[in-house]
C-alpha positions as CSV (number, residue, x, y, z in Angstrom):
1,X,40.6,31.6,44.3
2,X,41.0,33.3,40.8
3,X,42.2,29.8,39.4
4,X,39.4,28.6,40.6
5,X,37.1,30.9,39.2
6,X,39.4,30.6,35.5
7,X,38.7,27.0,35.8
8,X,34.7,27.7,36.4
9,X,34.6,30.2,33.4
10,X,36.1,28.0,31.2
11,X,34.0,25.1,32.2
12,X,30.7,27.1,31.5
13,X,32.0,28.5,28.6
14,X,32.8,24.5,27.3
15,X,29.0,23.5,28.3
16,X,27.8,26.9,26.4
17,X,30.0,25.7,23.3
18,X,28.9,22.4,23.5
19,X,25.0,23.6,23.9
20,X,25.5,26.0,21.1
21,X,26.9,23.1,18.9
22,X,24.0,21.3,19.6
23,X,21.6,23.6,19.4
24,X,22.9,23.8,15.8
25,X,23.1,20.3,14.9
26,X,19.2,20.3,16.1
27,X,18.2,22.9,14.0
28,X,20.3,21.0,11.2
29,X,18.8,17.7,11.4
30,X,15.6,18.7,12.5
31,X,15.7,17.3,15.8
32,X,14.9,18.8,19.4
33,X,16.5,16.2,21.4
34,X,18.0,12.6,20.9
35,X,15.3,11.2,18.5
36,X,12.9,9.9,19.9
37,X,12.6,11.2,23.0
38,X,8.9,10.9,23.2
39,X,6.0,8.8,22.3
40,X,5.7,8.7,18.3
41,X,1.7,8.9,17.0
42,X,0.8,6.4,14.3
43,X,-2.5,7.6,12.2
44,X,-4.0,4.0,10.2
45,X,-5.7,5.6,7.4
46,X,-8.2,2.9,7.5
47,X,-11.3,1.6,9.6
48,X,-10.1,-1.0,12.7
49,X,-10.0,-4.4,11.6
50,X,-9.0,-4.4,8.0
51,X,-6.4,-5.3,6.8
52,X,-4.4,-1.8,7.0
53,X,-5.2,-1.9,10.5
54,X,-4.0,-5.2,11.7
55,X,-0.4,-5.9,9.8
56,X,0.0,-1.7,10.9
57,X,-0.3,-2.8,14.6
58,X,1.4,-5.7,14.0
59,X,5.1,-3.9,12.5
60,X,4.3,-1.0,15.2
61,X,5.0,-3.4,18.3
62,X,8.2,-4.9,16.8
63,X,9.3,-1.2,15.7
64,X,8.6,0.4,19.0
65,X,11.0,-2.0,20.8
66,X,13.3,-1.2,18.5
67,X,13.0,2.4,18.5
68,X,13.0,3.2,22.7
69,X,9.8,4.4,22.1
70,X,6.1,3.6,22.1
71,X,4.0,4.5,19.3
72,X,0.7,5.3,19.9
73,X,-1.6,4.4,16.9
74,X,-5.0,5.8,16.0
75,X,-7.6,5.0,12.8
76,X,-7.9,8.1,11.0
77,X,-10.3,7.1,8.3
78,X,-12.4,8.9,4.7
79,X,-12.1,9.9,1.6
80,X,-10.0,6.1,0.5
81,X,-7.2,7.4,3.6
82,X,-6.9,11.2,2.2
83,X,-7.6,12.3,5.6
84,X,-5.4,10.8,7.7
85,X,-2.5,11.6,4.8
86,X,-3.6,15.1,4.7
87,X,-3.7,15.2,8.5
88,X,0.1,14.0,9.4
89,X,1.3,16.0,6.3
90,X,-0.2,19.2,8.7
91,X,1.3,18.0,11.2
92,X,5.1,18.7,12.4
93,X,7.6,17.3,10.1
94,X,10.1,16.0,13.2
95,X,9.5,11.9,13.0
96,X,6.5,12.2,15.6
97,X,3.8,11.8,13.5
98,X,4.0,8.2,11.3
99,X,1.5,7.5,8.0
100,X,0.3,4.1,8.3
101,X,-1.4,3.4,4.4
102,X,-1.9,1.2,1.3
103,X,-1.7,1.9,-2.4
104,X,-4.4,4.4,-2.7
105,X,-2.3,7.7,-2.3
106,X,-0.6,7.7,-6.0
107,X,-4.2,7.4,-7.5
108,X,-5.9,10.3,-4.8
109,X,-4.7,13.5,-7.7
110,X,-6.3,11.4,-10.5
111,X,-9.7,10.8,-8.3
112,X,-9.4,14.7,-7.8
113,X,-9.5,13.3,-4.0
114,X,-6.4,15.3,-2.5
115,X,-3.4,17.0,-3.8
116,X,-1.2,15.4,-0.8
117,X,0.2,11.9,-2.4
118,X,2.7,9.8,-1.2
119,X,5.0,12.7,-3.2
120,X,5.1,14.3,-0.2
121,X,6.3,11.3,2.2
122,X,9.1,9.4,2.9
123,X,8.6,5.3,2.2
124,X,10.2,4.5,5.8
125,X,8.9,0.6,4.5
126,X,6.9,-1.1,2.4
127,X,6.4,-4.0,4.4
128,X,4.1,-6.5,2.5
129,X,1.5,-7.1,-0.4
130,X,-1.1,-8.9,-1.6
131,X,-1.8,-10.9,-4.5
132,X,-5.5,-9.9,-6.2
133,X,-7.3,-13.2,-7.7
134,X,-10.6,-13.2,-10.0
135,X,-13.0,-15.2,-7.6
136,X,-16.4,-17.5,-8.8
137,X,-19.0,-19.0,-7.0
138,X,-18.1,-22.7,-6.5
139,X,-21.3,-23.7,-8.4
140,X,-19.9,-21.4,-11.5
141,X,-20.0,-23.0,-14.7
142,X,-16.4,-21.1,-15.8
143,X,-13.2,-23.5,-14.8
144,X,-10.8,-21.0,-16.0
145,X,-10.0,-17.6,-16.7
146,X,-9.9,-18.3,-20.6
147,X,-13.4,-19.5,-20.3
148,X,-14.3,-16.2,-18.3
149,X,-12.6,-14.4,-20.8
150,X,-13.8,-16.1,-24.2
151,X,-17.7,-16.1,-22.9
152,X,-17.2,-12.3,-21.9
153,X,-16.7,-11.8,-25.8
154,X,-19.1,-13.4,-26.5
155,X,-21.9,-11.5,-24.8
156,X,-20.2,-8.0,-23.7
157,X,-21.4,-6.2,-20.8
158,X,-23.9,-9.4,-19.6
159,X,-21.6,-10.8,-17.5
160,X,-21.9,-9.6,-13.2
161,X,-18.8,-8.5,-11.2
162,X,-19.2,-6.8,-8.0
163,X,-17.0,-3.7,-7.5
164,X,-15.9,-1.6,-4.3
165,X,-16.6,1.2,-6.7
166,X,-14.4,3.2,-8.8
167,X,-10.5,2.7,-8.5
168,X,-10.9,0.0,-6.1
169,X,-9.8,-3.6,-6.8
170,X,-12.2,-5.3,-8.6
171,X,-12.7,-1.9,-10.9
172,X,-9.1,-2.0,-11.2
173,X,-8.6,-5.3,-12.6
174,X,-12.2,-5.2,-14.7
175,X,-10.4,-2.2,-16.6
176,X,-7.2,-4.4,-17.1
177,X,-9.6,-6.6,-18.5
178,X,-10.9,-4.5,-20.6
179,X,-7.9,-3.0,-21.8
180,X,-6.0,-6.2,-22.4
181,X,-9.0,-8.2,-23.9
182,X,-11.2,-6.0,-25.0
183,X,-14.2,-7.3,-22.5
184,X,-16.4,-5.4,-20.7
185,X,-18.5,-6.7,-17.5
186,X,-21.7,-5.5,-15.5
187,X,-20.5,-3.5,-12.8
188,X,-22.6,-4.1,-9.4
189,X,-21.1,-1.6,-7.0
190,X,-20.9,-3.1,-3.2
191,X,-19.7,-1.8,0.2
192,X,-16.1,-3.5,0.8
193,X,-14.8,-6.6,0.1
194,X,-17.3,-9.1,2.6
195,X,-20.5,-7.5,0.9
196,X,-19.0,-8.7,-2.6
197,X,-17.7,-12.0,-1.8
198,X,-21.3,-12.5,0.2
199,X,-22.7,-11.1,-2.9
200,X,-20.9,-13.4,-5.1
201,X,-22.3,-16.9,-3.2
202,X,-25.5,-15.8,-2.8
203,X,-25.6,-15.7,-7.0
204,X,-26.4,-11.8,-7.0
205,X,-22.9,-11.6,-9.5
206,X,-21.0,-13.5,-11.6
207,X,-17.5,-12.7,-10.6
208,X,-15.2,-10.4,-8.4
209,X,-11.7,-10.0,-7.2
210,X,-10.3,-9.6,-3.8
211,X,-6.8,-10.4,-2.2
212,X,-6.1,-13.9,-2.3
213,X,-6.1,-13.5,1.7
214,X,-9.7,-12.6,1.6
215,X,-10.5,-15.8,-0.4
216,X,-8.4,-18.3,0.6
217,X,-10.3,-20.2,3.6
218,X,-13.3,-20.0,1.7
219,X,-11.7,-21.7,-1.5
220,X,-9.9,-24.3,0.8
221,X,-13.6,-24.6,2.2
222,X,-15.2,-25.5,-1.3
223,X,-17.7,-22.6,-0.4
224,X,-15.9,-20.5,-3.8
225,X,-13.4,-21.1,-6.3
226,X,-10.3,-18.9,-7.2
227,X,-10.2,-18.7,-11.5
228,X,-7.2,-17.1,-11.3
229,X,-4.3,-14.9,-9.9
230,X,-3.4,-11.9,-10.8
231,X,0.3,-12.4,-11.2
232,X,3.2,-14.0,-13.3
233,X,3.4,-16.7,-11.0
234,X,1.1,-19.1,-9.1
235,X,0.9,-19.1,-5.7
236,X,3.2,-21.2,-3.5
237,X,-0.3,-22.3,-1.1
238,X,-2.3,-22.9,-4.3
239,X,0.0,-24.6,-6.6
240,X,-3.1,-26.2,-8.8
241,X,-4.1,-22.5,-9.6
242,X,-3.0,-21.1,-12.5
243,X,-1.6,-17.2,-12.9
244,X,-3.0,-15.3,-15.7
245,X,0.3,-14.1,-16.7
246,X,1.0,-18.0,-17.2
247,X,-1.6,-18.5,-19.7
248,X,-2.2,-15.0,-21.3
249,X,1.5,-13.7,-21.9
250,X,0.0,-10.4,-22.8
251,X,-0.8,-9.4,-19.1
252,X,2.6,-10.1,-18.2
253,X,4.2,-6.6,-18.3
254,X,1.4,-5.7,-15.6
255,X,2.8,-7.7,-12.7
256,X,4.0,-7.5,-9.9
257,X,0.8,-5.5,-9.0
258,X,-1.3,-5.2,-6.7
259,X,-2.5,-4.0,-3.0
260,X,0.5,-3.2,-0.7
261,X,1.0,-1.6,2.8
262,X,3.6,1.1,4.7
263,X,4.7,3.4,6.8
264,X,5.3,6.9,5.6
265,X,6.8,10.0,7.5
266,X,6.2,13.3,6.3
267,X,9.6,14.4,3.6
268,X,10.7,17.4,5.0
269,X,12.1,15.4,8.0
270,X,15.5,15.2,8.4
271,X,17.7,12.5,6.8
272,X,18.5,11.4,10.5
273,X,15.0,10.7,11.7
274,X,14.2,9.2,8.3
275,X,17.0,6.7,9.0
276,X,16.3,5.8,12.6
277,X,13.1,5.1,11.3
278,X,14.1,3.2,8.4
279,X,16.9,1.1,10.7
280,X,14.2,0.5,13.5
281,X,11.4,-0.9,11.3
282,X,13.7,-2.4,9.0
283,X,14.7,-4.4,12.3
284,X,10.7,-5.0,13.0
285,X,10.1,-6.4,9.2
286,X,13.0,-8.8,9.6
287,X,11.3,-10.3,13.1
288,X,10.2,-14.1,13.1
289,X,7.3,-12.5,14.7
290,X,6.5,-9.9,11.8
291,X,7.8,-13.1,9.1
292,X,5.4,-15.3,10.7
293,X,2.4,-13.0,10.5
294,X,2.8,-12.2,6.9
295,X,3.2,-15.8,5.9
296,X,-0.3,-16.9,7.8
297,X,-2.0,-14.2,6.4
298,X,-1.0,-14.5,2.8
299,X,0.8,-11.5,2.7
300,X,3.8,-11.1,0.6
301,X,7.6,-10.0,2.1
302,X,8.5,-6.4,0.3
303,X,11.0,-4.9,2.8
304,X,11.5,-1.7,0.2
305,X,12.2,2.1,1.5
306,X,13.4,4.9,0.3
307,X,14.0,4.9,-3.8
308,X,13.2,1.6,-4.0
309,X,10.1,2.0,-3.0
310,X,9.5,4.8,-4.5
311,X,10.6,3.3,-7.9
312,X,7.7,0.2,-6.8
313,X,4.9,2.9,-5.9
314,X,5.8,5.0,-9.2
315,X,4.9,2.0,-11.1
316,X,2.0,0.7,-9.6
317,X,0.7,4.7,-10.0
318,X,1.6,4.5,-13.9
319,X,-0.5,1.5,-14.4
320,X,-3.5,1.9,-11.7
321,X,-3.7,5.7,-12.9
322,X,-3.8,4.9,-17.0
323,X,-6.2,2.3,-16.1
324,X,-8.4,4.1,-14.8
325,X,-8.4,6.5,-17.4
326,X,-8.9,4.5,-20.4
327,X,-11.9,3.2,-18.5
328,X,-12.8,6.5,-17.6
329,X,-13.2,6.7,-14.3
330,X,-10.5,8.9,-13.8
331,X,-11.5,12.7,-13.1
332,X,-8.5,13.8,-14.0
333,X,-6.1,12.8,-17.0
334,X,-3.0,11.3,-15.6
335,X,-1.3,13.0,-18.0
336,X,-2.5,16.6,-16.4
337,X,0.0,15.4,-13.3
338,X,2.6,14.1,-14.5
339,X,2.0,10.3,-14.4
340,X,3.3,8.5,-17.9
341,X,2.2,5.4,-18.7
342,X,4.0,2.6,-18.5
343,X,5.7,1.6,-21.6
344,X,7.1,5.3,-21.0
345,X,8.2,5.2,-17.8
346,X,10.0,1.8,-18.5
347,X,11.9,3.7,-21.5
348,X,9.4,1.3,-23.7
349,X,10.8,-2.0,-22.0
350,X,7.1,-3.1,-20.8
């Protein structure tokens, strides 16, 4: 009987060793159990629908089969997706509660809209981007962006182009523009991207820019015509239409630039969750189903995380941020936190 009970002691005290040990490696990594053993919540920062929204849902279902785990997503929208950032950064940081976003977190301290910036995040991935191109009505009399471009000096400040307002898109690349070329456009403010490009074929403004995705059925239609994309190179589906870094070598040092989307998990999480996460969405990206999507919706492949895409997001800051400020739009100075400019950050490579 006393061997028997030896043999029981030791055997509890092996389980209390072993449930110390993990008790410790929990507390460690940050986990409370083998991660994940729940249901992860996803928070879209944007409205359902856009485009946000629908590639978000779209990586989630290939993720959560990879993960062992559903994830529950929710549109958390205001303030250009500072609420749903600033919401998951309150929220745990144990790999429950998943940032889906674009690019408009690195500019949110220079709009003096929030002081939680993807700084605070971990890129888990940036899975896809979009290419911005300067759109004109398909009765416009300009057949090129050099013809946009020469007329605009011409007669400063006469020429229409419909904005999302300040810091989005269109306002983005008008200041680029500006900066580059020294031409400055009539700004008519609109409410998203379908009011503008409605705006622009009624005749109410000259010119805009949305992602190529947003205008390419309607150019293949005839119903508007692309001028030009913003990029080094033109696109593969629009081979005929020329990039303005192709024709204006000064814009060059700009690109690649432009919209892009992710998944973002708050930073204090351990490096564990932060590479089950990586691994499982990594997995997702690489999908035919998730390669198919972004090829019919225009959408280009990034497949960056961690310093990587950091390294991307720190440079599309730099130039979004500085443009905004020589147009002065920005209500704060990028140089008040910390953003340089590019030819600085590039160690004067730009």
């Amino acid at each position: 009987m006393k061997w028997r009970n030896k043999i029981l002691a030791g055997f509890l005290v092996a389980v209390s060793v072993l449930v110390a040990g993990r008790e410790l490696w929990n507390t460690v990594t940050g986990l409370t159990a083998d991660y994940p053993e729940n249901d992860i919540n996803g928070y879209i920062a944007w409205a359902a629908g856009g485009a946000t929204d629908t590639i978000s849902r779209v990586i989630a279902i290939c993720a959560q089969d990879e993960l062992g785990a559903n994830i529950i997503l929710q549109n958390k929208t205001g303030a250009s997706g500072g609420i749903a950032t600033e919401f998951v950064y309150q929220q745990p940081a144990d790999g429950y509660s998943l940032l889906f976003n674009a690019e408009n977190p690195p500019l949110y301290e220079v709009m003096d809209i929030s002081s939680i910036t993807y700084d605070q995040f971990y890129p888990v991935l940036l899975f896809g981007a979009q290419t911005p191109v300067i759109i004109v009505a398909a009765d416009s009399p300009y057949q090129s962006i050099t013809e946009l471009l020469d007329d605009a000096a011409r007669r400063p400040g006469e020429i229409s182009i419909g904005i999302t307002g300040a810091g989005g898109l269109p306002f983005n690349v008008a200041a680029m523009l500006q900066a580059t070329s020294g031409v400055e456009f009539n700004q008519i403010p609109f409410d998203g991207d379908s009011a503008v490009v409605s705006a622009l074929m009624g005749g109410h403004v000259d010119i805009s820019v949305v992602n190529y995705s947003a205008a390419a059925e309607l150019a293949q239609g005839g119903r508007l015509r692309i001028l030009t994309v913003m990029d080094n190179q033109r696109l593969e589906s629009e081979p005929d239409i020329e990039a303005i870094g192709e024709v204006l070598p000064e814009y060059q040092h700009y690109f690649p630039w432009g919209a892009f989307f992710g998944v973002f998990v708050d930073d204090r999480c351990s490096d564990t969750v932060k590479q089950i996460l990586t691994d499982a969405f990594r997995r997702a990206y690489e999908s035919d189903t998730f390669q198919a999507y972004l090829a019919e919706n225009y959408i280009q492949p990034l497949g960056l995380s961690g310093d990587e895409a950091r390294s991307y997001i720190q440079r599309w800051q730099s130039i979004s941020a500085w443009l905004l400020e020589d147009a002065g739009a920005a209500a704060v100075s990028p140089a008040e936190v910390g953003i340089p400019r590019l030819e600085e950050l590039e160690g004067g490579s730009s």
